[in-house]
N, C-alpha and C positions, 0 to 999 in steps of 0.2 A: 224616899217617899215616907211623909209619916201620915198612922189614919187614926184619928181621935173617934169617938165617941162623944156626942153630947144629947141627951136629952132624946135619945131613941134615935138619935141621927146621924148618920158616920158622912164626917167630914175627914177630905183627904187635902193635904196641905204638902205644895210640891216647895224643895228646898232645891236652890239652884248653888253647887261648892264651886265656888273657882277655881282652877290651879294655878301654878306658874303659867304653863304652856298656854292658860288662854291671852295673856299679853303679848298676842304676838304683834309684830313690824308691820308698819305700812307696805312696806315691801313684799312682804309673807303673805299679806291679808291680799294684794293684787297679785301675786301668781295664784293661790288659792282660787279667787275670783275669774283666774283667764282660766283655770283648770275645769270647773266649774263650765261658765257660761262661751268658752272659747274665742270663735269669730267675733261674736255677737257684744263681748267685751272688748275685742279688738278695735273693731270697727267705731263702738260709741266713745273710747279713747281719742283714736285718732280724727274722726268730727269735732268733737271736742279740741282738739291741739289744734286743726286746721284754721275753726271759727275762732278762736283765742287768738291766734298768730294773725286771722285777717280781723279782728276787731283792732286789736292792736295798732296794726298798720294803717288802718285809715285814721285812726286815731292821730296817730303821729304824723299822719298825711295832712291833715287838716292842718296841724299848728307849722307844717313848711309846705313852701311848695317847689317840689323838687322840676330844675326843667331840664333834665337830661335822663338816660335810661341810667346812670349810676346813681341816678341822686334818686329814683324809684327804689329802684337795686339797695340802697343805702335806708330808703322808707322800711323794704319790707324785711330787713338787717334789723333792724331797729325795732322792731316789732317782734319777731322774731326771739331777741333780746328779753324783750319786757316778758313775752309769754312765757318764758325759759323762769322766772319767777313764778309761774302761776304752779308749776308742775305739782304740786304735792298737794294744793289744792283742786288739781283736774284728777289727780286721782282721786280721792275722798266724792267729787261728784261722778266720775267714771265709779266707782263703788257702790252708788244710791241707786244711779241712773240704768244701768246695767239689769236687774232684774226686771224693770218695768220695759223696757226695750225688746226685751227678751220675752216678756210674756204677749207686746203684743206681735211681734215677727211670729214666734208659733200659734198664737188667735188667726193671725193670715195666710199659716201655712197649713190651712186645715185641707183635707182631702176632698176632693172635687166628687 
């Protein structure tokens, strides 16, 4: 922290140093994050992964239409698939998503 002087007026001017250590992994940055906010990052992960894998599948449902329980079984393989790409990007929203989720579960877990 530096604190200036100007004109009868102390101004304080906050300096933010990086290090190395602050570049850490997406990886690092999500166990941090479940370490942190626990369940409650758990839980909005895996909605998140569930709603992806079922967007997906109907998605791909639409463009076939499957008429046996394999060729289902096959839709939600396929979907599946596709969300298997999305991961790095559900983490980065499981990372946003996660604190606002968590503030309002304990706003409704207030004491009776």
């Amino acid at each position: 922290m530096v604190t200036r002087a100007r004109a009868g007026a102390t101004r304080v001017l906050h300096f933010t140093v990086m290090s190395t250590t602050a570049a850490r992994t997406l990886k690092q940055r999500l166990l941090d994050h479940m370490a942190e906010y626990g369940k409650i990052a758990l839980y909005t992960y895996l909605v998140l992964s569930l709603s992806t894998i079922a967007g997906f599948s109907i998605a791909v449902g639409m463009g076939v239409s499957p008429s046996s329980a394999t060729g289902v079984l096959g839709v939600i393989v396929a979907g599946w698939v596709a969300a298997k790409a999305t991961i790095p990007i559900r983490i980065l929203i499981t990372l946003a998503l996660t604190p606002v989720v968590a503030a309002v579960v304990r706003r409704r877990q207030r004491p009776a």
